[in-house]
Backbone as JSON Lines, residues from 0, in Angstrom:
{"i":0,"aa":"X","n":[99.83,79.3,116.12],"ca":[99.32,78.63,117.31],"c":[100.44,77.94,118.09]}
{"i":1,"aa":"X","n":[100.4,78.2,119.41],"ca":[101.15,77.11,120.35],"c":[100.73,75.82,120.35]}
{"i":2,"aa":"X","n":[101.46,75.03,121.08],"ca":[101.45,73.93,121.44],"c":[99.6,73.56,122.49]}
{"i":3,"aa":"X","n":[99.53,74.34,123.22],"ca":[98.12,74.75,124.17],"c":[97.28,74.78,122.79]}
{"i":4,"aa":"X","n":[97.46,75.53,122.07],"ca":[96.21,75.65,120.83],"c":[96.18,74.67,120.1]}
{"i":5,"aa":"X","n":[96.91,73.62,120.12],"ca":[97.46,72.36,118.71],"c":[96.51,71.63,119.84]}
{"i":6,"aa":"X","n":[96.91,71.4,121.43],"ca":[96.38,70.41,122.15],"c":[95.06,70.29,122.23]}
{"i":7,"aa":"X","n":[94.49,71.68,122.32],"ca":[92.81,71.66,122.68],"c":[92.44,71.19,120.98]}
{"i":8,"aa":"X","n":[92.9,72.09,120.53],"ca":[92.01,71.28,118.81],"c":[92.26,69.8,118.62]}
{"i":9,"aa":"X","n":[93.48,69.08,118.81],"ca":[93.15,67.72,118.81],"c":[92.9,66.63,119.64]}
{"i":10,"aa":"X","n":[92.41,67.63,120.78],"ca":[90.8,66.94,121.54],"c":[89.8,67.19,121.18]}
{"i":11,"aa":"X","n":[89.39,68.38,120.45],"ca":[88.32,68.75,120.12],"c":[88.3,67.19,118.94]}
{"i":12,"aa":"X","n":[88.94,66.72,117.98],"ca":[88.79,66.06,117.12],"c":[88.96,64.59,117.27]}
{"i":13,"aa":"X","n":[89.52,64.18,118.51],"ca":[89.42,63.11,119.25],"c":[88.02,62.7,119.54]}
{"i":14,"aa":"X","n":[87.96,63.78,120.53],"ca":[86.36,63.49,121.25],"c":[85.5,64.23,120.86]}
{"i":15,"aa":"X","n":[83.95,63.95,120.88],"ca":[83.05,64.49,120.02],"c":[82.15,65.45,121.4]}
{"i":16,"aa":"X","n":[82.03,66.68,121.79],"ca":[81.29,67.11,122.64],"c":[81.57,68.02,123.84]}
{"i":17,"aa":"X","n":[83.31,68.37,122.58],"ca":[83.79,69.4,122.94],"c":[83.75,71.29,122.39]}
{"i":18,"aa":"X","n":[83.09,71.92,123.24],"ca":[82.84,73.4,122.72],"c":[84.08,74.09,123.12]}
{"i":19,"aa":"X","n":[85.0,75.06,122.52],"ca":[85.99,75.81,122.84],"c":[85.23,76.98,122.52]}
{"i":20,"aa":"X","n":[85.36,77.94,123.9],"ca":[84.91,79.08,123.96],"c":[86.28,79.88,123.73]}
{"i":21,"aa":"X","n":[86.34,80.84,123.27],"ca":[87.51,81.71,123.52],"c":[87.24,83.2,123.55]}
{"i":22,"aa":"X","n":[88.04,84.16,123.99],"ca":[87.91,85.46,124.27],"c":[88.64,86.09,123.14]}
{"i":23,"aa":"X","n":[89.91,85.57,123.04],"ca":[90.53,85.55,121.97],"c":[90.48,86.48,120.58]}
{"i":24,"aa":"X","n":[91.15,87.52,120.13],"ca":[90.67,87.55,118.93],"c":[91.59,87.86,117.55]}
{"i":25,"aa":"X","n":[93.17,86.46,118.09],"ca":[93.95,86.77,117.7],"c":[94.05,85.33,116.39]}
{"i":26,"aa":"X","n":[93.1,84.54,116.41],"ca":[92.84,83.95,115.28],"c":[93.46,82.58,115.26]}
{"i":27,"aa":"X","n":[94.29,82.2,116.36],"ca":[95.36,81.45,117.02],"c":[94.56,79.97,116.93]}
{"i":28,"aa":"X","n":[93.43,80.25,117.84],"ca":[92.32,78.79,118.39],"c":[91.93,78.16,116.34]}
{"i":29,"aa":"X","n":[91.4,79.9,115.7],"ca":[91.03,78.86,114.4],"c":[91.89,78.55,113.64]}
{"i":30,"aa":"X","n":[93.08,78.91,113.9],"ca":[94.06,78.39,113.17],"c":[94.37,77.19,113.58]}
{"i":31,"aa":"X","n":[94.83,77.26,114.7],"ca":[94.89,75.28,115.15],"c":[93.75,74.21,114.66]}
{"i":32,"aa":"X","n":[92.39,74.76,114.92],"ca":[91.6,74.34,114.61],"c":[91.68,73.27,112.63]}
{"i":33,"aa":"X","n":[92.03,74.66,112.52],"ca":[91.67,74.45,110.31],"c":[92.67,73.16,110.39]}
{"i":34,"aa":"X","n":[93.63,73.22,111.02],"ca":[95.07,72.62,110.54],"c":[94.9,71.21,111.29]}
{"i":35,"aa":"X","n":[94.27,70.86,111.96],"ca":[93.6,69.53,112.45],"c":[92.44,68.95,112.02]}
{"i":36,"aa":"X","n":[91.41,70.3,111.71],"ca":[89.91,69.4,110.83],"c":[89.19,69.82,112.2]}
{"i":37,"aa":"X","n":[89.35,70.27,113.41],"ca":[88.82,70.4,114.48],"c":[87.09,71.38,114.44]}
{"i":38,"aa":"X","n":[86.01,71.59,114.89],"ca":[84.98,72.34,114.89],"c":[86.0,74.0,115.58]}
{"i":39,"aa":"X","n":[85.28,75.11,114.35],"ca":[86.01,76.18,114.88],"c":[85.18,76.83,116.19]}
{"i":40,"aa":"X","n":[85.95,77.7,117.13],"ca":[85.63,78.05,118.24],"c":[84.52,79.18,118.31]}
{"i":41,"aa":"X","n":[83.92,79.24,119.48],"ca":[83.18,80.19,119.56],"c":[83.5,81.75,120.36]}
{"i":42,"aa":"X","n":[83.63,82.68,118.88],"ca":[84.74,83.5,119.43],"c":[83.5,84.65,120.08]}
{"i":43,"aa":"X","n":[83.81,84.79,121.16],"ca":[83.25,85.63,122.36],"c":[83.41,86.98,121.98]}
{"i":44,"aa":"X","n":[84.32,87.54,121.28],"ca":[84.69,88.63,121.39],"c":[85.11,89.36,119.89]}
{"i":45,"aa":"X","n":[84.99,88.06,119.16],"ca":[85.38,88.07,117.18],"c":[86.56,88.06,117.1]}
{"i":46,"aa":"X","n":[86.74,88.42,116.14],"ca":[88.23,88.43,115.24],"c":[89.14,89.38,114.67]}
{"i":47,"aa":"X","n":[90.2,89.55,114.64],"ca":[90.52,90.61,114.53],"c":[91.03,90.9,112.56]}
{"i":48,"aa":"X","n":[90.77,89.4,112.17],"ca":[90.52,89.02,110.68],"c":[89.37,89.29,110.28]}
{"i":49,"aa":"X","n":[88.56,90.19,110.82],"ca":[87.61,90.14,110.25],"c":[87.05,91.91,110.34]}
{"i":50,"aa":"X","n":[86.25,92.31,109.36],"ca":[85.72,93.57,109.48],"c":[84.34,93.68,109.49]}
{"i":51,"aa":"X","n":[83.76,94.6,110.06],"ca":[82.39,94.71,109.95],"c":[82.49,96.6,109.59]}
{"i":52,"aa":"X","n":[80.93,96.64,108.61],"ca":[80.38,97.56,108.37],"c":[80.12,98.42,109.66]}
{"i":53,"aa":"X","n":[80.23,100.24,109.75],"ca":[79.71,100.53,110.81],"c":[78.18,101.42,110.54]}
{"i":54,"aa":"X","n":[77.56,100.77,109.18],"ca":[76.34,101.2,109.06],"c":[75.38,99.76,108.51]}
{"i":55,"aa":"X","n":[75.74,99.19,107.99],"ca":[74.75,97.82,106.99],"c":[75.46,96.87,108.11]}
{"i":56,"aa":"X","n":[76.44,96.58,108.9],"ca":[76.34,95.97,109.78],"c":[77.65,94.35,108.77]}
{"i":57,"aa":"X","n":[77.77,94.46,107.64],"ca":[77.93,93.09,106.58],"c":[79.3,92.99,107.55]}
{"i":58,"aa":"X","n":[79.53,91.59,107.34],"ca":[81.17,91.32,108.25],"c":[82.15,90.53,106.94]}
{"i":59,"aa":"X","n":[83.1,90.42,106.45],"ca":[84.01,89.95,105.67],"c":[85.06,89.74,106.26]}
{"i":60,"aa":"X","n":[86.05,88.7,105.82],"ca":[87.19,88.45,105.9],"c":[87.96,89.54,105.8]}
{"i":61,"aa":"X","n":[89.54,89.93,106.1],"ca":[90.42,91.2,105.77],"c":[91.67,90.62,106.77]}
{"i":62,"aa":"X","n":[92.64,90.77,106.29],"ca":[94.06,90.19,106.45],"c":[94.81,91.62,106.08]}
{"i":63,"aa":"X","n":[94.38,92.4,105.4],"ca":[95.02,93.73,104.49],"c":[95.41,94.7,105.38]}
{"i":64,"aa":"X","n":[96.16,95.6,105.42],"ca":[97.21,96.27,106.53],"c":[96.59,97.62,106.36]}
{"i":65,"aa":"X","n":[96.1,98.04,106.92],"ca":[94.96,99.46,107.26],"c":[96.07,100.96,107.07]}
{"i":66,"aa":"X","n":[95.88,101.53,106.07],"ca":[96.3,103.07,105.6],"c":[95.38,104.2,106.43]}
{"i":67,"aa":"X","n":[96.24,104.46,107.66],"ca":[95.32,105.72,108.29],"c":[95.63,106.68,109.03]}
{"i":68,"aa":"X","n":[96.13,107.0,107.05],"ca":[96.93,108.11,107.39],"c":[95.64,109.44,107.46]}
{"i":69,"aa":"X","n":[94.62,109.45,106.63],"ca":[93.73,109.87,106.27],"c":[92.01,109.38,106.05]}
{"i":70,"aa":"X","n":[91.3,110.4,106.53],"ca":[89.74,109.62,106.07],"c":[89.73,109.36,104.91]}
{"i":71,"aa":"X","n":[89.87,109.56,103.89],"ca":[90.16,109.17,102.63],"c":[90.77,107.54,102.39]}
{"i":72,"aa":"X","n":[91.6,107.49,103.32],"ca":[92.67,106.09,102.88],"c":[91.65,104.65,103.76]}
{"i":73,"aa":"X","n":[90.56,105.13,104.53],"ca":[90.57,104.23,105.41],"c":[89.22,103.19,104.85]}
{"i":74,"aa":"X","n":[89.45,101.67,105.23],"ca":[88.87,100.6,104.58],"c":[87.04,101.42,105.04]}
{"i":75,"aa":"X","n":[86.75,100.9,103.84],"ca":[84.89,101.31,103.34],"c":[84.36,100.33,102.89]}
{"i":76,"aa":"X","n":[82.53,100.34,103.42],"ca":[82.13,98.96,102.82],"c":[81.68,99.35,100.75]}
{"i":77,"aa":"X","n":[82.09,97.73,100.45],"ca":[81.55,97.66,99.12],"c":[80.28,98.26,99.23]}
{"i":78,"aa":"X","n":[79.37,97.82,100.29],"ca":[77.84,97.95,99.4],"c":[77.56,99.27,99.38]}
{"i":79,"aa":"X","n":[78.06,99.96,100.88],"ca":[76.87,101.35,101.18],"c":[78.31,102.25,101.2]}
{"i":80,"aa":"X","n":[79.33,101.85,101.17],"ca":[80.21,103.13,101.66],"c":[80.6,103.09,102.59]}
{"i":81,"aa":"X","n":[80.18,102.94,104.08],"ca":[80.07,103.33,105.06],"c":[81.74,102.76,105.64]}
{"i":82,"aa":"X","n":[82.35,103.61,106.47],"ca":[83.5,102.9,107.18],"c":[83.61,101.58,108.02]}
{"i":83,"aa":"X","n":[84.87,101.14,107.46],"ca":[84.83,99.08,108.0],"c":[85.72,99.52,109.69]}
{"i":84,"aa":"X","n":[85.0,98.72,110.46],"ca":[85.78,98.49,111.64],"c":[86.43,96.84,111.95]}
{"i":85,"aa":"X","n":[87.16,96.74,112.51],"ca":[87.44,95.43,113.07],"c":[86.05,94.54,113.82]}
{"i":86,"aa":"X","n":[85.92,94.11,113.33],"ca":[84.9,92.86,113.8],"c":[85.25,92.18,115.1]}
{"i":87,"aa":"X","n":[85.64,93.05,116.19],"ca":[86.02,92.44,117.49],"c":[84.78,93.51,118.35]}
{"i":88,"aa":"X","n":[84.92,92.71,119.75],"ca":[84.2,93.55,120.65],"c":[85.16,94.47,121.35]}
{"i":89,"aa":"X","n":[84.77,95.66,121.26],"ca":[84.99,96.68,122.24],"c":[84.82,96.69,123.17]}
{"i":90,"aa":"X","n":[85.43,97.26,124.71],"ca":[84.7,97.81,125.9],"c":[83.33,98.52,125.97]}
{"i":91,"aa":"X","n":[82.34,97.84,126.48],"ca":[81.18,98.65,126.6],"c":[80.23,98.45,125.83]}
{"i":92,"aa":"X","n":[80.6,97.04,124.58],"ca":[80.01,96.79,124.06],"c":[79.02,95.53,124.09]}
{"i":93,"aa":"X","n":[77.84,95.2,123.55],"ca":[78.2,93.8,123.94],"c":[78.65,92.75,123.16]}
{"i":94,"aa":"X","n":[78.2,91.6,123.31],"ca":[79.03,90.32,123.56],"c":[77.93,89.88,122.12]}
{"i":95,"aa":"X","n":[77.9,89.2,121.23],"ca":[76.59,88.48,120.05],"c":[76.59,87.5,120.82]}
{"i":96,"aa":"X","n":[74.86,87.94,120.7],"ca":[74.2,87.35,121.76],"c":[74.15,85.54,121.42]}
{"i":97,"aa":"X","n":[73.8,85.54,120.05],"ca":[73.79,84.08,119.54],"c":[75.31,82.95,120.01]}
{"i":98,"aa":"X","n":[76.25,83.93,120.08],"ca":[77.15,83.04,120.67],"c":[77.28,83.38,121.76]}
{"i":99,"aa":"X","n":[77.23,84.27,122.51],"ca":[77.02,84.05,124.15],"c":[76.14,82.93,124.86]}
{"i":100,"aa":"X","n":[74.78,82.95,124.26],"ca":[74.14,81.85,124.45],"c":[74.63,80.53,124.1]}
{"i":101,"aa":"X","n":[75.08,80.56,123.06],"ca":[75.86,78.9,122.52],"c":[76.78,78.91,123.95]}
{"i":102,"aa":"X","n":[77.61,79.69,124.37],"ca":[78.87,79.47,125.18],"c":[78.44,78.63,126.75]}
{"i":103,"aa":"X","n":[77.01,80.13,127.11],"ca":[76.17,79.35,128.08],"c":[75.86,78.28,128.37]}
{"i":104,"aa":"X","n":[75.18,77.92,127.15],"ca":[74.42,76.63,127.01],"c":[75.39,75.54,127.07]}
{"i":105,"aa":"X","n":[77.02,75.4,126.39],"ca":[77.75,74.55,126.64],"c":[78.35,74.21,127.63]}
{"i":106,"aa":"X","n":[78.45,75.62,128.71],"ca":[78.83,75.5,129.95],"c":[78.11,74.75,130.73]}
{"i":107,"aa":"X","n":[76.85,75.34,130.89],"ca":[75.8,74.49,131.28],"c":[75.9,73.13,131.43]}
{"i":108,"aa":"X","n":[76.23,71.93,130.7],"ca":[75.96,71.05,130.13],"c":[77.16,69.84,130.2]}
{"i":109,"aa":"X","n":[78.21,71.0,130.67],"ca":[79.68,70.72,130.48],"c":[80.34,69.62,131.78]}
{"i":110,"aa":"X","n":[80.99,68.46,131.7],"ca":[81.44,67.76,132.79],"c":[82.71,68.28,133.36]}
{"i":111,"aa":"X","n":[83.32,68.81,132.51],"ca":[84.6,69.67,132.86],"c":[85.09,70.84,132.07]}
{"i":112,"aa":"X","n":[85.07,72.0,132.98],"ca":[85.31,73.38,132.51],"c":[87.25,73.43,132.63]}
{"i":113,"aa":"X","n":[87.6,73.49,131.35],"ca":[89.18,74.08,131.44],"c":[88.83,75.46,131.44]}
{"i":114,"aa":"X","n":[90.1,75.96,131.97],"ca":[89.78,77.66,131.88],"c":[91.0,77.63,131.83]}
{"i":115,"aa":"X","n":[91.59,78.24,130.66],"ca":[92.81,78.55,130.48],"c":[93.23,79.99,130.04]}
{"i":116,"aa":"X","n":[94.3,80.64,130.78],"ca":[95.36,81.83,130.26],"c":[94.21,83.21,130.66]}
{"i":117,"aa":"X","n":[93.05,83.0,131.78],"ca":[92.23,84.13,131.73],"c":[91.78,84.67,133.29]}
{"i":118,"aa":"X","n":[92.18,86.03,133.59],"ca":[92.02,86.24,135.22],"c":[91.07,86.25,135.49]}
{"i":119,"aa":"X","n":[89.93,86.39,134.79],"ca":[88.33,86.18,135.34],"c":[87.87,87.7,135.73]}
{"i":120,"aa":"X","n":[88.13,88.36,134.98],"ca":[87.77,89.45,135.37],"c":[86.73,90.15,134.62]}
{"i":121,"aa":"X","n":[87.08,89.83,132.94],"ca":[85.96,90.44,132.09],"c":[85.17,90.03,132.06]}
{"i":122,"aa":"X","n":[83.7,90.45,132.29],"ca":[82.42,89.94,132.75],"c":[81.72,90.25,130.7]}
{"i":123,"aa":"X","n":[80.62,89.62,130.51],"ca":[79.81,88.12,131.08],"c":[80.68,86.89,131.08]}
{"i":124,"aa":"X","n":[81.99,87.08,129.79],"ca":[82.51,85.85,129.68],"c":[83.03,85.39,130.98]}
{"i":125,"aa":"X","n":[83.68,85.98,131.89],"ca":[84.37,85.44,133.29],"c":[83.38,84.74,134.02]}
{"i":126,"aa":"X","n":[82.16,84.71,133.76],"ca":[80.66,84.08,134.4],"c":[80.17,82.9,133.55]}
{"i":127,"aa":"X","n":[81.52,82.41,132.51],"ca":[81.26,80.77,131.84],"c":[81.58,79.4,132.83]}
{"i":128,"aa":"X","n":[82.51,80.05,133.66],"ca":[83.31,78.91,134.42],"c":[81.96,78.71,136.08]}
{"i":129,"aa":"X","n":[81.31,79.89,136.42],"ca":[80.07,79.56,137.08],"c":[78.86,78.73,136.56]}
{"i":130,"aa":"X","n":[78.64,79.09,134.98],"ca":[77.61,78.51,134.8],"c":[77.76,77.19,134.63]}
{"i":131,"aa":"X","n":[79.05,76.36,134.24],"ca":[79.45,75.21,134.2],"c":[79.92,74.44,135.7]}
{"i":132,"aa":"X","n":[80.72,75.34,136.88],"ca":[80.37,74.9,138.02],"c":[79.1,74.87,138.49]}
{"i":133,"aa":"X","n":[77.61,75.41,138.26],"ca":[76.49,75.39,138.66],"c":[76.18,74.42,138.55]}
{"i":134,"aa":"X","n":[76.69,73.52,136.91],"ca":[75.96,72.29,136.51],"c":[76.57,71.43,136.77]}
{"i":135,"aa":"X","n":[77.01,71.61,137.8],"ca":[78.33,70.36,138.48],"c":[79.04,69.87,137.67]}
{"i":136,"aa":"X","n":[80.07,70.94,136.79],"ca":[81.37,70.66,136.04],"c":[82.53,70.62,137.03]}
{"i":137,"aa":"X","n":[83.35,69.89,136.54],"ca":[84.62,69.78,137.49],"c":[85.6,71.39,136.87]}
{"i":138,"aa":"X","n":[86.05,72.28,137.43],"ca":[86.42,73.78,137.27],"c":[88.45,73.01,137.19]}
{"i":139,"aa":"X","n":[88.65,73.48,135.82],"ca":[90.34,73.4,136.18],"c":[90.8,74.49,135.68]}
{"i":140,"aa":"X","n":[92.09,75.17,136.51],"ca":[91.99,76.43,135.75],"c":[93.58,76.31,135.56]}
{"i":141,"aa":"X","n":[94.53,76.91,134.34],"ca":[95.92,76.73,133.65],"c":[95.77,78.14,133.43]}
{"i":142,"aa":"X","n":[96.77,78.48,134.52],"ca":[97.14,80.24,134.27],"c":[98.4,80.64,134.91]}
{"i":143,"aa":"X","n":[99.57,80.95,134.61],"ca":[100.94,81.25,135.02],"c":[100.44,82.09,136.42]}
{"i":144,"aa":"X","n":[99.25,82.86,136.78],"ca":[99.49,83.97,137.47],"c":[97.96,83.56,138.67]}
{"i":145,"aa":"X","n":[97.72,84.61,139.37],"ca":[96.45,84.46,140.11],"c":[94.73,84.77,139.08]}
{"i":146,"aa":"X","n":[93.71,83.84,139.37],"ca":[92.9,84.39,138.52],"c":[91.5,84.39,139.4]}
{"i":147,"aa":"X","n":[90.74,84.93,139.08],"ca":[89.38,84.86,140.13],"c":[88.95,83.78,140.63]}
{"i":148,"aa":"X","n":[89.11,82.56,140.04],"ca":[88.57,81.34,139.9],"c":[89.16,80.43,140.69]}
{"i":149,"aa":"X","n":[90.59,80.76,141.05],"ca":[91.21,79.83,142.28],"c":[90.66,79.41,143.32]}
{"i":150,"aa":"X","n":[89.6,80.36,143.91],"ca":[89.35,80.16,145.24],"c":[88.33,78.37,144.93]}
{"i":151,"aa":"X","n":[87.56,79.05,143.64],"ca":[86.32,77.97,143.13],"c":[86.8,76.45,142.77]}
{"i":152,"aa":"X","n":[88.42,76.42,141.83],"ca":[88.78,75.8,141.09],"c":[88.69,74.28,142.05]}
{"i":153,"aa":"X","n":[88.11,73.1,140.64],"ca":[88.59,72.14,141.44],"c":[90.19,71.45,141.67]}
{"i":154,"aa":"X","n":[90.39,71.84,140.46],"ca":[92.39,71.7,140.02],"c":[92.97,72.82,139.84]}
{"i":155,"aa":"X","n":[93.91,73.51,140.1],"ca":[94.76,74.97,140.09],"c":[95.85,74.21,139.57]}
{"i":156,"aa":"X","n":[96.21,74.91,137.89],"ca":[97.76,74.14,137.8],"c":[98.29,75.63,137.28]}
{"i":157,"aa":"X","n":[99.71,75.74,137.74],"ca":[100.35,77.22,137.47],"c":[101.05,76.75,136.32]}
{"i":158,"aa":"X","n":[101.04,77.61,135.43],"ca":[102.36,77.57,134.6],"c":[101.52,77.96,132.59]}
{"i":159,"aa":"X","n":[102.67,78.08,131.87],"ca":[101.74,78.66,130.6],"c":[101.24,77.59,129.61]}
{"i":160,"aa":"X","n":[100.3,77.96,129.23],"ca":[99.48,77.26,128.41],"c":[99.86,76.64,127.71]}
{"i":161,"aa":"X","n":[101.11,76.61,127.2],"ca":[101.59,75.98,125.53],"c":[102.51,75.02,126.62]}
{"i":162,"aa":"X","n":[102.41,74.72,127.64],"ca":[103.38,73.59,128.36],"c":[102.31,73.46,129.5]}
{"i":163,"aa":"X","n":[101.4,73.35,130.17],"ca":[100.64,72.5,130.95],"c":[99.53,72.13,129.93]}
{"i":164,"aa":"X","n":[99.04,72.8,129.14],"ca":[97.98,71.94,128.51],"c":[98.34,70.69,127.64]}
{"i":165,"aa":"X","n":[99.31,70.83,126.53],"ca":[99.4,69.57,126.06],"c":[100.12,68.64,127.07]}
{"i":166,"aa":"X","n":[100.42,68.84,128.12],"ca":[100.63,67.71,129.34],"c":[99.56,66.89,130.1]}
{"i":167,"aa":"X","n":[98.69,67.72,129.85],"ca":[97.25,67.07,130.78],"c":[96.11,67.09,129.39]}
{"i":168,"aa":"X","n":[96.99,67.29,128.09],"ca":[95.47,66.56,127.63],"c":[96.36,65.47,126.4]}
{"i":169,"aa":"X","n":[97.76,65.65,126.24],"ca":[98.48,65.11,125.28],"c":[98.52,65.6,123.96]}
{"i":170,"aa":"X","n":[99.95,65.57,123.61],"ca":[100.22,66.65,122.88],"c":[99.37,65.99,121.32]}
{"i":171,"aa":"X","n":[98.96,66.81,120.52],"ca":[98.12,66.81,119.54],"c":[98.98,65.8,118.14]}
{"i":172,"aa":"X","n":[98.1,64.98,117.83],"ca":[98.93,63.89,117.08],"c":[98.7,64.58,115.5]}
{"i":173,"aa":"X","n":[100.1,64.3,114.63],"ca":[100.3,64.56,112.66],"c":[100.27,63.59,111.94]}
């Protein structure tokens, strides 16, 4: 984790009534998270630590370095057999619904939407930072580059995540 990922988790553990959504599924947010005590994030899109069944559906942990060279070599579930995929979302797929709704609902509800490191392009998630401007959240968006959300934003700060965020939220205390 960067410095941006150390910062949001020890606000999350500061203040109580903070949801971190992430798109993420590089394991970064729960790692900052574990290493502060912080609530882990709600990953939009899963993990890339993680496998799911592509028949019984079961999801497990997996860190283990994938042999594929052959159908033969490639990870299978314990129960049924069936071949393990990465537990992330695909293109075209959707989104679990149970945490899409959690994400909604926090947006919703939310006094201030950060939106960080994301052009706003992949839809439903790029439609979190509306549902939280709907509910009259203040919109800030931390992105080195142009992102959909500028035109909306109430604060535009340029530059990368692991150096404007722990500036505007303070860097995460040991």
């Amino acid at each position: 984790p960067n410095a941006g990922h150390e910062a949001v988790a020890a606000l999350m553990v500061q203040r109580e009534g903070i949801t971190l959504v992430t798109q993420n599924v590089d394991g970064l947010h729960e790692a900052a998270a574990d290493a502060c005590g912080a609530p882990q994030p709600l990953g939009l899109h899963g993990s890339i630590f993680r496998v799911r069944c592509t028949d019984c559906g079961s999801e497990r942990s997996d860190r283990e370095p994938v042999d594929a060279t052959s159908l033969e070599t490639l990870p299978r579930c314990s129960g049924c057999g069936a071949l393990l995929r990465p537990a992330v979302v695909w293109f075209g797929e959707a989104l679990p619904e149970d945490t899409l709704r959690q994400a909604i609902a926090a947006a919703e509800r939310a006094d201030v939407c950060l939106v960080i490191g994301t052009s706003g392009t992949v839809q439903p998630a790029a439609a979190l930072a509306n549902h939280a401007r709907s509910g009259g959240a203040t919109l800030i968006v931390v992105d080195p580059g142009a992102t959909e959300y500028d035109t909306v934003a109430d604060i535009r700060l340029s530059g990368s995540a692991d150096e404007v965020v722990p500036a505007i939220l303070g860097r995460p205390h040991r």
